[in-house]
LUMVO-855841 format. One line per field, with one value per residue (C-alpha): residue in one letter; chain; x, y negated, z. Coordinates in steps of 0.05 Angstrom, whole numbers, plus 5000, padded with zeros to 4 digits. Layout:
<atoms>
lumpa	A_... .
segu	A_... .
px	X_... .
py	Y_... .
pz	Z_... .
</atoms>
This chain:
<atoms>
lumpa	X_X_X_X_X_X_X_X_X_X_X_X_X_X_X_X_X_X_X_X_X_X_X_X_X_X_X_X_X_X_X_X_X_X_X_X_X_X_X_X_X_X_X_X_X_X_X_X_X_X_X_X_X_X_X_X_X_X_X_X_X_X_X_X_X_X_X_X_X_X_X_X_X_X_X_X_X_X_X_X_X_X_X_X_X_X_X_X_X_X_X_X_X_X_X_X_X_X_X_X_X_X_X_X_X_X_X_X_X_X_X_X_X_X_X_X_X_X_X_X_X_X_X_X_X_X_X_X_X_X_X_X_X_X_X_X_X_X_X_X_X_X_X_X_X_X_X_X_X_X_X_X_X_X_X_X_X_X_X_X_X_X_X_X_X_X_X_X_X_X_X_X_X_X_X_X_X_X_X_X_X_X_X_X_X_X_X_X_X_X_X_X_X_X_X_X_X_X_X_X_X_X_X_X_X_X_X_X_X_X_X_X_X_X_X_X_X_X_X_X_X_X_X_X_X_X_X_X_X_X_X_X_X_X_X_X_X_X_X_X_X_X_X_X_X_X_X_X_X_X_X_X_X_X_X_X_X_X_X_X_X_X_X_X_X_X_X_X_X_X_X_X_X_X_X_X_X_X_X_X_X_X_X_X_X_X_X_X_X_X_X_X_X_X_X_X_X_X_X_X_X_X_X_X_X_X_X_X_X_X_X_X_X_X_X_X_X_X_X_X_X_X_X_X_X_X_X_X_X_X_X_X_X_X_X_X_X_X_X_X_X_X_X_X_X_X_X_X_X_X_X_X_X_X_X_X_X_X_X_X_X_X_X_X_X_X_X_X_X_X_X_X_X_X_X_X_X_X_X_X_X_X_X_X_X_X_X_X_X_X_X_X_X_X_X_X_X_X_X_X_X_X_X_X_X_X_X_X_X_X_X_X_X_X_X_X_X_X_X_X_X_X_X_X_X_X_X_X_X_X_X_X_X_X_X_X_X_X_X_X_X_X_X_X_X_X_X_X_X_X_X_X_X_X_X_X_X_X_X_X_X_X_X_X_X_X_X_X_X_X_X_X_X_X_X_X_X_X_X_X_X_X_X_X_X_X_X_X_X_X_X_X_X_X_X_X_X_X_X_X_X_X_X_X_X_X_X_X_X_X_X_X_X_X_X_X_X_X_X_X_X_X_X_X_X_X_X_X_X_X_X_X_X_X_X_X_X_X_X_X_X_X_X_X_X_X_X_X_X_X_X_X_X_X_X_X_X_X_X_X_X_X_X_X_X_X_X_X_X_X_X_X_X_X_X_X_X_X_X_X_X_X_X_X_X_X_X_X_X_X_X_X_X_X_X_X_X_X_X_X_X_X_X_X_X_X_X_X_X_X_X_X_X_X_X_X_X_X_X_X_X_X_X_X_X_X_X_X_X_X_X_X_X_X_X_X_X_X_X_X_X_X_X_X_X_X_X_X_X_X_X_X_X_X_X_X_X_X_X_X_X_X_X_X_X_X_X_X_X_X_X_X_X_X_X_X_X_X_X_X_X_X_X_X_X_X_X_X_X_X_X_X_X_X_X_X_X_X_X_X_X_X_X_X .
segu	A_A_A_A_A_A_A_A_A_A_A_A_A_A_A_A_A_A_A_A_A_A_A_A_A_A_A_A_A_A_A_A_A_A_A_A_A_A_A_A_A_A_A_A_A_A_A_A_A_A_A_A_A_A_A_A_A_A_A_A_A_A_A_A_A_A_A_A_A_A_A_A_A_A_A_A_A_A_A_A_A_A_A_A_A_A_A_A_A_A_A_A_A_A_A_A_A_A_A_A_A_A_A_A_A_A_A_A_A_A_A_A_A_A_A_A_A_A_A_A_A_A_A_A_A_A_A_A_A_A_A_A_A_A_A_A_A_A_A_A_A_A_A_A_A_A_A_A_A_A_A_A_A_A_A_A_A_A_A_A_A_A_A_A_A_A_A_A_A_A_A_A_A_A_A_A_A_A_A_A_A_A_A_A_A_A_A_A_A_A_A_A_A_A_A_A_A_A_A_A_A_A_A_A_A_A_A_A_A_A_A_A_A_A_A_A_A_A_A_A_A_A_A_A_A_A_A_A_A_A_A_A_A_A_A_A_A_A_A_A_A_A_A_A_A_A_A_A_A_A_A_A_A_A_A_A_A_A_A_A_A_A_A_A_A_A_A_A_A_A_A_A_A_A_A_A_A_A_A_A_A_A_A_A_A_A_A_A_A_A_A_A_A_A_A_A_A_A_A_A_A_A_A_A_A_A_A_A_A_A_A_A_A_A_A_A_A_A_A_A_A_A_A_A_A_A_A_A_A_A_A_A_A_A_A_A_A_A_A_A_A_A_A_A_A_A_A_A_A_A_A_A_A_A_A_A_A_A_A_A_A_A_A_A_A_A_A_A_A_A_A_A_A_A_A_A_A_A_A_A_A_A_A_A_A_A_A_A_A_A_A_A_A_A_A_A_A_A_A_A_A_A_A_A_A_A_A_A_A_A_A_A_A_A_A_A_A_A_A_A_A_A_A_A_A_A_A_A_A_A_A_A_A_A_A_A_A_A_A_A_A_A_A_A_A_A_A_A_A_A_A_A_A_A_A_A_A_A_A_A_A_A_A_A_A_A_A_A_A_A_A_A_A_A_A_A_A_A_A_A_A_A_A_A_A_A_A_A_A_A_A_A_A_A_A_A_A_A_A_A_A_A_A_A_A_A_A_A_A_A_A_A_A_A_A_A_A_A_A_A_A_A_A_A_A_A_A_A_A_A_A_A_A_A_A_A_A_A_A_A_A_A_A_A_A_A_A_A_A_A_A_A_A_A_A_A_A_A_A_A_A_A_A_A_A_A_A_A_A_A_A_A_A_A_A_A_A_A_A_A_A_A_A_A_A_A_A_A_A_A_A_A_A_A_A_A_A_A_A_A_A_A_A_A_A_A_A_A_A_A_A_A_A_A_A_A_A_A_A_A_A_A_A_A_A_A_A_A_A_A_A_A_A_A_A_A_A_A_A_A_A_A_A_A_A_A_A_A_A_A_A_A_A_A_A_A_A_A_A_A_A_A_A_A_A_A_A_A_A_A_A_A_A_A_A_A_A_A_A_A_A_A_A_A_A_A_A_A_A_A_A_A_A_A_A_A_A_A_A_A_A_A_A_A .
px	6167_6122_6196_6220_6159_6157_6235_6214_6161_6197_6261_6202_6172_6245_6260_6199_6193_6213_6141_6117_6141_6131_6074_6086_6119_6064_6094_6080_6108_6159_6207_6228_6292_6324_6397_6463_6527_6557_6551_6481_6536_6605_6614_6594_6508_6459_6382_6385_6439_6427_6358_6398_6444_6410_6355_6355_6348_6320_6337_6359_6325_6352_6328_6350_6293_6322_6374_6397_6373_6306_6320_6265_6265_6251_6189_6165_6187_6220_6272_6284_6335_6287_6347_6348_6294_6222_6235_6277_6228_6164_6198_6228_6160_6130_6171_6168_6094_6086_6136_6093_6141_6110_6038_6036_5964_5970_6040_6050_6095_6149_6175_6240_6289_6326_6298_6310_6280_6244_6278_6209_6187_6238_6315_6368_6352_6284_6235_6164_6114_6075_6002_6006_6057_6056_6092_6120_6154_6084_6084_6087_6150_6184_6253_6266_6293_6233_6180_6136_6158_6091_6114_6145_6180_6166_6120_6043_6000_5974_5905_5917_5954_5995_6034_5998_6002_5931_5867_5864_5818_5868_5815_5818_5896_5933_5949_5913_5921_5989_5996_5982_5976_5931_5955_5916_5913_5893_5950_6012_5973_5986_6057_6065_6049_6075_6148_6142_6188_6234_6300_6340_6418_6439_6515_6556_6563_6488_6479_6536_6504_6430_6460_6467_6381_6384_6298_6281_6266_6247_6307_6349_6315_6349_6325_6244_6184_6128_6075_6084_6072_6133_6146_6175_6210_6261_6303_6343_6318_6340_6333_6293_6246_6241_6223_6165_6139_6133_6092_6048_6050_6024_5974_5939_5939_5934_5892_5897_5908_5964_6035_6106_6154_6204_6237_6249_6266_6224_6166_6117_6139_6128_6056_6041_6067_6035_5961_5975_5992_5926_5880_5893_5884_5960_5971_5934_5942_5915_5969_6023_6069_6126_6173_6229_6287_6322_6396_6392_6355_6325_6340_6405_6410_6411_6476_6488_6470_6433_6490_6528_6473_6452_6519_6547_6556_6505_6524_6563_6548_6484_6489_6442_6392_6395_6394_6328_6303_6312_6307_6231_6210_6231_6194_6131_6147_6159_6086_6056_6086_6077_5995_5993_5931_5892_5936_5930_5864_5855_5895_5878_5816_5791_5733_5662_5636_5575_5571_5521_5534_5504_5552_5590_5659_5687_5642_5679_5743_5722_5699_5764_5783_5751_5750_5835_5843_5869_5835_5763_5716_5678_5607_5568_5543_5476_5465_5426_5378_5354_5428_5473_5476_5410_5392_5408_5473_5497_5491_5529_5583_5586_5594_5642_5692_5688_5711_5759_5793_5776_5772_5745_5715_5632_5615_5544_5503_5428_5393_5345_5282_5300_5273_5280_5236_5196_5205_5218_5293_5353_5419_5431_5414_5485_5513_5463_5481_5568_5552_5516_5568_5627_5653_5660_5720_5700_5712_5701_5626_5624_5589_5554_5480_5453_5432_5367_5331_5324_5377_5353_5343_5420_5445_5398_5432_5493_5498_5462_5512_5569_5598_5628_5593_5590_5610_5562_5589_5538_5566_5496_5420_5401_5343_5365_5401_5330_5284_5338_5334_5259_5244_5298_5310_5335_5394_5422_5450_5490_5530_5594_5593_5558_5595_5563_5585_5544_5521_5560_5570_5618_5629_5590_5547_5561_5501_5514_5558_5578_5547_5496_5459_5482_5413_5396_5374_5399_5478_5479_5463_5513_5484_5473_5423_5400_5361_5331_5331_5279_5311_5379_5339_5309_5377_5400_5336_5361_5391_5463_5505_5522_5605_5590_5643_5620_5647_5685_5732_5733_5741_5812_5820_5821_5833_5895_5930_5987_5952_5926_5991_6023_5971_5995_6058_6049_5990_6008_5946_5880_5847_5889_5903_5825_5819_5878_5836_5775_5818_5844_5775_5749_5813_5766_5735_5795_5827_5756_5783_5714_5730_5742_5750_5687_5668_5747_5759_5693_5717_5789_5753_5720_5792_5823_5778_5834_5867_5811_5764_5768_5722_5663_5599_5528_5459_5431_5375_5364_5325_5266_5194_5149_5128_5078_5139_5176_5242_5219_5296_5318_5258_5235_5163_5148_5173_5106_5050_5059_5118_5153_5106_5039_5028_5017_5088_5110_5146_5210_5229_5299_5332_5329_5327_5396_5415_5445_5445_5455_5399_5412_5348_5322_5348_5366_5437_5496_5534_5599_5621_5694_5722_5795_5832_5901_5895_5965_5963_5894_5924_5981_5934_5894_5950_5978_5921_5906_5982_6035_6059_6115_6161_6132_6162_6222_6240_6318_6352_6411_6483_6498 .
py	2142_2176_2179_2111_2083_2129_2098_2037_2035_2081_2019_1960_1999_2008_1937_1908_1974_1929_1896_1957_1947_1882_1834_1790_1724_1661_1606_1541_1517_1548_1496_1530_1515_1540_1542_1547_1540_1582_1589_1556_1524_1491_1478_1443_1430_1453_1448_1488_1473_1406_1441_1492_1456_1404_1451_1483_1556_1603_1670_1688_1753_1796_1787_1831_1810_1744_1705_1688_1704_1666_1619_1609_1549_1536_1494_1558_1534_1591_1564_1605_1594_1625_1627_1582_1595_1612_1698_1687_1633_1693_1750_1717_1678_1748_1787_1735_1730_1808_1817_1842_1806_1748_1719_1659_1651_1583_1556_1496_1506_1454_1464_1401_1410_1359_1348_1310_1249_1206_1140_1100_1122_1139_1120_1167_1189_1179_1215_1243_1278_1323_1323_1381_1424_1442_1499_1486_1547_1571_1546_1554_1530_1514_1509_1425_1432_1458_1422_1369_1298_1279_1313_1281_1356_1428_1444_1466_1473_1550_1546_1486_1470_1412_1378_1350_1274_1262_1295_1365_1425_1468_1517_1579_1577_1639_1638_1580_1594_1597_1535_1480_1487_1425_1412_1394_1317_1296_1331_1297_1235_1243_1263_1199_1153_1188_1189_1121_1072_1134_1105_1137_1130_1083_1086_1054_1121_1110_1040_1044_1100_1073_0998_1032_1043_0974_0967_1015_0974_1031_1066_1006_1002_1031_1093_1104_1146_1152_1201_1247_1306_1353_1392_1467_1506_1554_1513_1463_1412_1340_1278_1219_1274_1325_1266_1246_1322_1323_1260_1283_1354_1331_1299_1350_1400_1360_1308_1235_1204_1255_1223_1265_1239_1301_1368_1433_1499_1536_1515_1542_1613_1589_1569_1636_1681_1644_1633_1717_1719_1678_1725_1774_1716_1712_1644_1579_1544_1478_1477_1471_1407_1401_1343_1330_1288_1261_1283_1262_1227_1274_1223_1190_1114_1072_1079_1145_1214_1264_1312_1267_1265_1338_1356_1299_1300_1278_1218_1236_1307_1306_1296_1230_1265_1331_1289_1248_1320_1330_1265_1255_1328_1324_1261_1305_1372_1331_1296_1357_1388_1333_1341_1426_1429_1396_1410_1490_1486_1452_1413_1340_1350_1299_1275_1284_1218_1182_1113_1072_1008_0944_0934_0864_0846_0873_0938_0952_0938_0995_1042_1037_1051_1105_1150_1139_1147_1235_1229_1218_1268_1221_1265_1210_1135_1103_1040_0987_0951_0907_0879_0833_0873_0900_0973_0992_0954_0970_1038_1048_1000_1052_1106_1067_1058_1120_1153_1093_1116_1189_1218_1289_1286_1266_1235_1216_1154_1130_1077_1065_1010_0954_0909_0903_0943_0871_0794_0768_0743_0756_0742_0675_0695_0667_0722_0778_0763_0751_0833_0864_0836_0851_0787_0785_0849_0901_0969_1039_1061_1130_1164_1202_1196_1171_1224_1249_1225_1170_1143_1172_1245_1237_1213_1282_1325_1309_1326_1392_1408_1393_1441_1396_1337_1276_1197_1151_1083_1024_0963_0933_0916_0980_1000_1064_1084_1064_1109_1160_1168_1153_1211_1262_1253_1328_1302_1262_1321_1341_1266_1251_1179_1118_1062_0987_0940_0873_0840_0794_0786_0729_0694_0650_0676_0666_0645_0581_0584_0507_0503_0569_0552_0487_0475_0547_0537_0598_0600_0660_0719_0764_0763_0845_0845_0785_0799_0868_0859_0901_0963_0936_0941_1012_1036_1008_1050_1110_1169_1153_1112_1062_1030_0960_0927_0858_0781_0794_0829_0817_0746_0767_0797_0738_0745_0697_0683_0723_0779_0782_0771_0825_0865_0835_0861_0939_0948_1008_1052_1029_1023_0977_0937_0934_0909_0873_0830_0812_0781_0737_0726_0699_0664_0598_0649_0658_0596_0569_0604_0649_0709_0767_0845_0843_0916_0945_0940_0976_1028_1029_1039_1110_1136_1104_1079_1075_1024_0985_0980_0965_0944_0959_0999_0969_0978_0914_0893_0864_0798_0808_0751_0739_0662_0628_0565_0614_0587_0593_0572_0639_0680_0728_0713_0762_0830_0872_0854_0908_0925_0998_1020_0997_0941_0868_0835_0782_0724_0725_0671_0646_0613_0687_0735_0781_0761_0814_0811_0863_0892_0927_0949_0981_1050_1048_1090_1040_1022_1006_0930_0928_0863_0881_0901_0907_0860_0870_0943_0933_0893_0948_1007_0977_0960_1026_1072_1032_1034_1072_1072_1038_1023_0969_0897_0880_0952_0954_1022_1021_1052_1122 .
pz	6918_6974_7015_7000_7022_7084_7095_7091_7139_7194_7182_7191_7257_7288_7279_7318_7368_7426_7408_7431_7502_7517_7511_7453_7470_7454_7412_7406_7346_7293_7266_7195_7166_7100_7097_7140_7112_7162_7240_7267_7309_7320_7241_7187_7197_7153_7169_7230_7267_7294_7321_7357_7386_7411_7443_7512_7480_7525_7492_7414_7382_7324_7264_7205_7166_7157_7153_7218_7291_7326_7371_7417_7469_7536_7508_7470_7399_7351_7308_7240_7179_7123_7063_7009_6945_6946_6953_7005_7048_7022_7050_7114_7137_7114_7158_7224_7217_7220_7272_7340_7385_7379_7389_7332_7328_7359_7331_7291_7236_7212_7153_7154_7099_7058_6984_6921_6921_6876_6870_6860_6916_6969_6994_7009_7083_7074_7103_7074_7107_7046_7043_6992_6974_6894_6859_6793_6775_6753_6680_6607_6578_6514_6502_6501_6426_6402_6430_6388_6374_6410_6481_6529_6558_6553_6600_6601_6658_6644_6617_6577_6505_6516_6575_6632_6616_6642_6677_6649_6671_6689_6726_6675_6691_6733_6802_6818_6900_6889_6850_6901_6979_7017_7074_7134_7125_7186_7221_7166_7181_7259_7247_7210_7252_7316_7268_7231_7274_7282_7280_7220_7205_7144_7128_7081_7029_7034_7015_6959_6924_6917_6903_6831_6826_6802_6786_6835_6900_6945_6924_6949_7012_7079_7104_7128_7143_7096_7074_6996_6968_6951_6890_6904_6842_6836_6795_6819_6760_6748_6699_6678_6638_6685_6741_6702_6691_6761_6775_6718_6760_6827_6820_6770_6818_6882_6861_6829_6893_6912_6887_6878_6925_6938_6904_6943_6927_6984_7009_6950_6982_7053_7044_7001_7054_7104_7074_7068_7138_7153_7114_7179_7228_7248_7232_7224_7162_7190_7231_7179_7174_7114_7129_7062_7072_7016_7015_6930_6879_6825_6764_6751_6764_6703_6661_6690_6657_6675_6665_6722_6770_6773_6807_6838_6907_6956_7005_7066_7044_7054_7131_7134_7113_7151_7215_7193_7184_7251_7287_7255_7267_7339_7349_7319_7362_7425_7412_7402_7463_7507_7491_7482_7520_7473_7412_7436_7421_7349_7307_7287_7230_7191_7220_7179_7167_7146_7116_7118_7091_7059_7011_7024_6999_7071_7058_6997_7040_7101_7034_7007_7077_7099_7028_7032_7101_7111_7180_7147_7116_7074_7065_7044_7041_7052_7029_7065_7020_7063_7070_7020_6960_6921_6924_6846_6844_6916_6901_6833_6866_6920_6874_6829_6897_6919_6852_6846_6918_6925_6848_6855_6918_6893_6952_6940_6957_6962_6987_7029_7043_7016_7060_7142_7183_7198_7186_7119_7137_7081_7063_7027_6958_6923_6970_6946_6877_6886_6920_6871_6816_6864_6861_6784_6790_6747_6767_6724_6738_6763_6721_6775_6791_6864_6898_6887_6951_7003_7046_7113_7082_7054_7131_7156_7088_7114_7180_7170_7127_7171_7218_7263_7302_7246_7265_7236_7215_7204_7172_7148_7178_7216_7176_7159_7223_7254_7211_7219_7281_7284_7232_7250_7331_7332_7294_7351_7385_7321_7317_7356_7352_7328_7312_7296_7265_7290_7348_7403_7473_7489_7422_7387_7331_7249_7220_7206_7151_7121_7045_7058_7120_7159_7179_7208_7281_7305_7340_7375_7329_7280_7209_7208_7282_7255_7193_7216_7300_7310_7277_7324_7373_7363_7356_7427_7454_7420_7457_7424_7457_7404_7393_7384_7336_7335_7336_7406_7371_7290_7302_7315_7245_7203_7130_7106_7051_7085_7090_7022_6990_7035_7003_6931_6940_6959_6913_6878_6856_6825_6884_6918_6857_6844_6929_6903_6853_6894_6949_6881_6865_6942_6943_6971_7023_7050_7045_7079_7139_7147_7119_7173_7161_7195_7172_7161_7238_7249_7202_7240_7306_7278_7267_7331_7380_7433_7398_7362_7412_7486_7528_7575_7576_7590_7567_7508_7482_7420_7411_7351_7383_7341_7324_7290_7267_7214_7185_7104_7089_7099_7084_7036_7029_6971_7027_7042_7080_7122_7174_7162_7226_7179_7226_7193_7185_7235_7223_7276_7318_7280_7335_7376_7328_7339_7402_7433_7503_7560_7591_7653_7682_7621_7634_7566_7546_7554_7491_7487_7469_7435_7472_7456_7397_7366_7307_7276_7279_7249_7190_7187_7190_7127_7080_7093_7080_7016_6998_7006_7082_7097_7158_7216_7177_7222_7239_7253_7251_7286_7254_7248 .
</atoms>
């Protein structure tokens, strides 16, 4: 044994000696392929050849480790041909990743292969960018013939005693790091939307072959870009039974909100060699993309068997979808390359985020939002009690949400004072009461408790806890963002961003609402600076310099009956279908023509400010005079005596109170007012973080 071993390692050290020699050569991204069927070019394509031949290769290396030779390019990207099945991808990413020639501490890796496809979900030459890549060769199994009547197949998660039809605590099972790889979200969510218009080729072999998915309306559709997790297994498995194993698979190992979309036979070995690799700091595993393209279905169309299916010959041989595997990975790569200085540095991360929120029916809209959306780190959610919805009820409703769109995660909530920090103004009671009953649309309650302190300790919690700087989002009164500040000021030098939702510069303000408050004498003011301007205007003093989402720009995101039945028709998980059933329920908001995702575009704005939010930088002031003429319509007379600083509690001037207006000789830290904004992208954005994404409508791919 003692020689073998000495062999082996003498044969290793020869083949990477010229390492020795030479500096190693620093790549920028490995594109990872899986099978040839002969030359990698001049014949009949597989995965790599359409890379190599339509790349300006600088020089090819040996590789007897592999497969085939690297190809590296004049843009630094390696190019490798791993070998079809999960040993072959372990021992070849194994073998590159040790090899001293090269310097991969900084690559991106591509995994684009063609895949079986799941006909609910995707069309032949579809393409899926995975969120998590799941193994399911790790398994008990019985025989199909023997299993129980009760079963719907043979398989067990190990650690459990029956087939995974549901949630199941699968923790006491064996190689659990083996069994499902995350991916890093907020990188598959920037490959998505740099690929998602990518045009991709739709012949007529395609179209006749999914015409026969009769019920299976993404099947049927041509060829797109989408984001889903991909099953990886050994065997090449197939059927209507086997199909629904693997949609019960995925998500119990993922997550719930993590759906099977594609099959491969690799990329379970990729991800184990290279989280190894990582463990010695030679590759980054946030860095890791896996793009499937479907060259098959992985069921058999109605009246067909599964017998038939499993071998019947793939469209156009397969060819449609090898070249979306390229044609969408190159879009990614050539992104990525065209922006290496910053991409050198880090790869997209979701971004830590906290909440605070007063709970409206557009709050439960940016929630939805933000706990969905792979570029947010959801760490927690304040609730505004001095805003639309109570404390108690605003509060479970936050928790219920957040479990509804994020099971697993426990994001936890509190609430703060529950009135403003002084006046006695409110929401329009009918309002309070339609938000703490969420519209009459019942949704599971959590389960979980608040968390066991005070808003303004929970905003302080979670930013110490965070490693990175933390956005705050404010889509309420800013009570809490004001005694945040006031009570923890060392915290403002731990936050990246704050983002407000409120205020107004140009437009005219929404107080007046016809039926709630035709009378109200004030015109200028948003609702959320109105009813606590003094905090507003404590937070304009602050040191942060505050993203000001207000009318200027979310009176361009009306809410219309189009819009809410272009939601009805891609609802397709509970939280969508529950989002689903409250635009149903304020069917006469919308139709009234003042409904506006008010707090959704502020949400928008914390993931892409570029697009959500142009405009210009100036100091403001917030309106918040005292009078002795209060308006007792839309006051709370039974609030405190006392104002949050223990002075006696004014009665504000109505007519003012809000108004946000610049204030340039105040020396106070300009904010930025959003005056701009892409509305249909805004629209797009939504449905397709609370959905599954879909092509832009209208997107025409032109003929192979």
């Amino acid at each position: 044994m003692r020689f073998v071993l000495t062999l082996y390692g003498a044969l290793f050290a020869a083949v990477l000696a010229p390492a020795a020699l030479a500096e190693p050569v620093p790549v920028r991204a490995v594109v990872v392929t899986m099978f040839e069927y002969g030359e990698p070019t001049g014949d009949r394509p597989g995965e790599l050849q359409y890379w190599v031949e339509r790349s300006a290769i600088a020089e090819s290396y040996p590789f007897p480790l592999g497969e085939y030779p690297l190809f590296l390019t004049e843009e630094g990207v390696l190019l490798l041909c791993v070998g079809g099945g999960i040993p072959n991808a372990t021992a070849s990413i194994m073998a590159l990743g040790l090899d001293q020639r090269f310097d991969l501490s900084r690559a991106y890796w591509l995994v684009a292969g063609i895949a079986g496809a799941d006909p609910e979900d995707l069309s032949l030459g579809s393409a899926a960018w995975a969120r998590a890549v799941v193994d399911g060769d790790l398994v008990y199994e019985i025989d199909g013939r023997e299993i129980p009547d009760s079963w719907p197949y043979g398989f067990i998660p190990l650690g459990a005693e029956e087939p995974a039809q549901g949630p199941q605590d699968v923790s006491t099972g064996w190689t659990l790091d083996t069994i499902s790889f995350a991916l890093n979200p907020a990188l598959a969510d920037w490959a998505f939307q740099q690929t998602r218009d990518v045009p991709l080729p739709d012949t007529p072999a395609l179209k006749a072959f999914r015409a026969a998915y009769d019920g299976f309306p993404n099947a049927q559709r041509p060829p797109f870009v989408t984001v889903g997790e991909t099953l990886s297994a050994s065997t090449y498995w197939h059927g209507e039974l086997l199909n629904r194993w693997a949609n019960d698979w995925v998500p119990l190992y993922a997550g719930a909100d993590r759906e099977f979309m594609t099959s491969n036979m690799e990329d379970s070995g990729t991800l184990t060699a290279l989280h190894r690799l990582a463990r010695l700091g030679l590759v980054d595993t946030d860095r890791i993309l896996v793009l499937r393209t479907a060259s098959n279905f992985t069921r058999p169309p109605p009246g067909k068997t599964a017998a038939w299916s499993t071998t019947a010959p793939y469209p156009d041989e397969g060819r449609p979808a090898l070249e979306a595997a390229y044609r969408v990975g190159a879009a990614a790569l050539k992104a990525l390359l065209a922006d290496w200085e910053r991409f050198a540095e880090a790869p997209p991360r979701p971004t830590p985020v906290v909440f605070d929120t007063d709970m409206a029916i557009d709050d439960w809209a940016a929630l939805l939002f933000l706990a969905r959306h792979p570029g947010v780190d959801l760490r927690a959610i304040t609730v505004a009690g001095s805003g639309e919805a109570h404390c108690a009820p605003g509060v479970a409703n936050a928790l219920a949400l957040a479990d509804l769109a994020a099971a697993g995660a426990a994001i936890p909530a509190a609430c703060g004072d529950p009135v403003p920090l002084d006046g006695y103004f409110v929401f329009p009671e009918p309002w309070q009461d339609d938000m703490d009953k969420l519209s009459g649309v019942a949704v599971p309650p959590s389960g979980r408790a608040p968390w066991d302190g005070y808003a303004v300790a929970l905003i302080h919690a979670a930013i110490a806890d965070s490693d990175r700087p933390v956005t705050l989002l404010a889509t309420g009164p800013l009570t809490n963002i004001a005694q945040w500040l006031e009570r923890y000021p060392e915290d403002a030098a731990k936050v990246d961003r704050l983002v407000v939702m409120g205020g107004n510069l140009n437009e005219a303000g929404n107080i007046i609402v016809p039926g709630f408050t035709d009378d109200h004498p004030n015109t200028r003011a948003e609702w959320n600076l109105y009813v606590d301007p003094v905090a507003a205007d404590r937070v304009f003093a602050g040191p942060i310099p505050v993203e000001v989402v207000g009318l200027d720009v979310t009176n361009d995101v009306r809410v219309t009956p189009a819009v809410a039945a272009e939601l009805k028709a891609r609802a397709d998980n509970p939280a969508a279908a529950w989002w689903d059933r409250v635009l149903d329920a304020n069917d006469w908001f919308i139709d009234s023509g003042e409904y506006y995702y008010w707090d959704v575009l502020a949400a928008m704005t914390v993931v892409d400010p570029a697009r959500f939010c142009r405009g210009e930088s100036l100091p403001l002031a917030v309106a918040a005079a005292g009078t002795d003429k209060p308006w007792l319509p839309g006051s709370d007379l039974s609030m405190p005596d006392q104002a949050a600083d223990g002075s006696p509690r004014r009665h504000l001037d109505a007519a003012s109170a809000g108004v946000m207006r610049p204030a340039p000789d105040s020396g106070r830290t300009p904010a930025k007012v959003c005056l701009e904004t892409d509305a249909e992208a805004a629209f797009s954005l939504f449905i397709d973080t609370l959905t599954t994404p879909q092509p832009p409508a209208g997107h025409i791919r032109p003929p192979s």
